[in-house]
C-alpha positions in Angstrom: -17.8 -24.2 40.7 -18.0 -24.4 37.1 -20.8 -22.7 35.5 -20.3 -22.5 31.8 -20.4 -25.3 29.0 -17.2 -25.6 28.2 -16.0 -25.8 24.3 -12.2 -26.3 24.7 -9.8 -27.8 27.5 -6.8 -26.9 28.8 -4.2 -29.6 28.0 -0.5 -28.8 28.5 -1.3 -25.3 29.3 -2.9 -24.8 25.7 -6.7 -24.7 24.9 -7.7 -27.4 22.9 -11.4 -27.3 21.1 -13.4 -30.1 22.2 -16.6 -31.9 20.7 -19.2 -31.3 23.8 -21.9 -32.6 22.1 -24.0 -35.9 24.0 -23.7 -37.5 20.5 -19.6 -37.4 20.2 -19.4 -38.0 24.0 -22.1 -41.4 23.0 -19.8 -42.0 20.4 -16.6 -42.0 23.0 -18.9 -44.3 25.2 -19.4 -47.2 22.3 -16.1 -47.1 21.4 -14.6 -47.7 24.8 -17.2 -50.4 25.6 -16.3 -52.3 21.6 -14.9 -55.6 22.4 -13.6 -55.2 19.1 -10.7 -53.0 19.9 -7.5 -52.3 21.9 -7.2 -50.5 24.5 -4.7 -48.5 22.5 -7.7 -48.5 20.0 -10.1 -47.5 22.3 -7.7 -44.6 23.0 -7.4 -43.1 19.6 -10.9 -43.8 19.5 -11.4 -41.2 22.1 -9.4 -39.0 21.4 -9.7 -38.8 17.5 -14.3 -38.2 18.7 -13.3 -35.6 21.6 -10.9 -33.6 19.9 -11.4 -32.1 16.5 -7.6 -31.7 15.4 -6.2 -34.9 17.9 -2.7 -33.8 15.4 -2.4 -30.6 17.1 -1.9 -32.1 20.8 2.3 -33.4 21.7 2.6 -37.0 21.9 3.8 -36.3 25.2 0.3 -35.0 26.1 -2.0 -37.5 24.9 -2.4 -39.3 28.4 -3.6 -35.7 30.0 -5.9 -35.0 27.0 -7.1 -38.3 27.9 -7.9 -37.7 31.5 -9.4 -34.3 30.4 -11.6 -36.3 27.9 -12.9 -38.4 30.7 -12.8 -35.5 33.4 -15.1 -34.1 31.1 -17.6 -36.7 30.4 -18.1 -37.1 34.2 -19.1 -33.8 34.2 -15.8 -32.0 35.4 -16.1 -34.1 38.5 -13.0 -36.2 39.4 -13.5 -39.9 40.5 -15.0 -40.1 43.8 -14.7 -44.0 45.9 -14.9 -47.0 43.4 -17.6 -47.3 40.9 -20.6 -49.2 41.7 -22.0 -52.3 39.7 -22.5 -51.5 36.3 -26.4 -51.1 35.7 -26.5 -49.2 32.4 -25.1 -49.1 29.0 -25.5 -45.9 26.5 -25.8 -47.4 23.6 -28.1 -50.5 24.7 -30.0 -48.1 26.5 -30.3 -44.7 24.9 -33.5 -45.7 23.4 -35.0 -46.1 26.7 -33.2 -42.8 27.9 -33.7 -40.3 25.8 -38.1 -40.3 26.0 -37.4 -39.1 29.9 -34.3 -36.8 28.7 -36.8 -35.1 26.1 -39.4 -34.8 28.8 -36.7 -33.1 30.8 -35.4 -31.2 28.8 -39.6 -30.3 26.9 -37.9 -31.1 23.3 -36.6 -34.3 20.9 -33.1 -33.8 21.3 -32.3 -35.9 18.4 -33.9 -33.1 16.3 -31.2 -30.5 17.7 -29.0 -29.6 14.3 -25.4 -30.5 15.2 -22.3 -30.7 12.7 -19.7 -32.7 14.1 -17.3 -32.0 11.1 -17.5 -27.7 12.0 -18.0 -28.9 15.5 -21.4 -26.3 15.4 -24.7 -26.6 17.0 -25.6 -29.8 19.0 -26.5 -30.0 22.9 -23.9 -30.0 25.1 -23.1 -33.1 27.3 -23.6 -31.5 30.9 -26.7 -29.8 29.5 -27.5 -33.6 28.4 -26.3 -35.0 31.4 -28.2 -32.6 33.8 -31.5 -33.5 32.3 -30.2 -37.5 32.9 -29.9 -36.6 36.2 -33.6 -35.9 36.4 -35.2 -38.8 35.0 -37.2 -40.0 37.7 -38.9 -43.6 38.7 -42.1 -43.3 36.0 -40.3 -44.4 33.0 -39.2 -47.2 31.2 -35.4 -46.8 31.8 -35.8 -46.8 35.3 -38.0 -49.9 35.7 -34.9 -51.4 33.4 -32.1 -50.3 35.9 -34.3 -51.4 38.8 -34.4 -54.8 37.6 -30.5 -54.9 37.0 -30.1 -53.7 40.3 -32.6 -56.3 42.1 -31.1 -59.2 40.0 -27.6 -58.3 40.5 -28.1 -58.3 44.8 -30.2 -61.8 44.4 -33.8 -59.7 45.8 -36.8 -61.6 45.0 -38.7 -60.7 42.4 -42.5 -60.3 42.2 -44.7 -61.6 39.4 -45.2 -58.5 37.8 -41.8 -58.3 38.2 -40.9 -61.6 36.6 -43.7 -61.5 34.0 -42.5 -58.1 32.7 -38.8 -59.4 33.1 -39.9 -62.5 31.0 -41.3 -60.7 28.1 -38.0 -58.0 28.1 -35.0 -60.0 28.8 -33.7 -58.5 26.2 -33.8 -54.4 27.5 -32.6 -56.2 31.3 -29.3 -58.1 30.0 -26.4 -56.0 29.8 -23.9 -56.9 27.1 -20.2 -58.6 28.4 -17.8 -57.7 25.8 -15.5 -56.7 28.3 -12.8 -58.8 29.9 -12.1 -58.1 33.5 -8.5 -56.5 32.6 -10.1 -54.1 30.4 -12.9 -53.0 32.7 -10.1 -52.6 35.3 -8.0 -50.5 32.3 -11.8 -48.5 31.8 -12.0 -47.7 35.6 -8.0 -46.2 35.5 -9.1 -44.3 32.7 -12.9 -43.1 34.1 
């Protein structure tokens, strides 16, 4: 068991600092899910948010401070069975998630001071992550994700349902900038 917060990683035997903040780890997420880029891009991306001096880790290395980047952002769990459907996005959704994560958590977290350029203050990821874990059925988010799911098995809606559904397409849809050889490259590296 892990009980700290960690600040640095081991990668080739060497602790490297880390950026644990939720908003680098955000960050990471939007890069990896940008249509726009690589996967090489997406990558550098990554590593260049995660690790404040990327320069400092061997070539040789990169690929393990990658799967310590990602190790990480699943909160130091490894990859258990294959993912599920995909029923969320951060950055589509963080509006949605971060009134329940505040009620968690009993303060705005955007309001948190954090410097990402001396890598000082912020909330840490797991702490953010924990109080994700926690956001229960009563909330906006939820009723979102609860629609994904019921469209994506084909359940019948009700009219509540379908009004409400009707009037916020737009939270419901998830974006598709992702080809399927990329999501497959996502799920190697996640």
């Amino acid at each position: 068991m892990n009980y700290g917060l960690p600040k640095s990683l081991p990668v080739g035997g060497e602790e490297q600092e880390i950026r644990a903040d939720y908003r680098a780890v955000l960050d990471i997420c939007a890069a990896l899910n940008d249509p726009a880029l690589s996967p090489r891009q997406k990558q550098a991306a990554a590593l260049t948010i995660f690790y404040p001096h990327p320069e400092r880790i061997p070539p040789a290395l990169l690929g393990e401070a990658l799967e310590q980047c990602f190790r990480f952002i699943a909160g130091g769990q490894e990859e258990r069975g294959p993912r599920g459907p995909r029923l969320m996005d951060w950055e589509q959704d963080f509006p949605y998630i971060v009134a329940p994560v505040n009620r968690v958590l009993g303060r705005e977290i955007r309001d948190i001071p954090y410097d990402p350029r001396s890598n000082t203050g912020g909330l840490h990821w797991w702490s953010f992550l924990s109080a994700f874990y926690e956001i229960g059925g009563d909330c906006t988010f939820a009723q979102i994700v609860a629609l994904r799911l019921k469209l994506l098995r084909h359940e019948k809606l009700d009219k509540a349902e379908k009004d409400w559904l009707r009037r916020n397409r737009h939270l419901v849809e998830l974006p598709t900038g992702t080809t399927r050889a990329e999501e497959a490259l996502l799920a190697a590296w996640t």
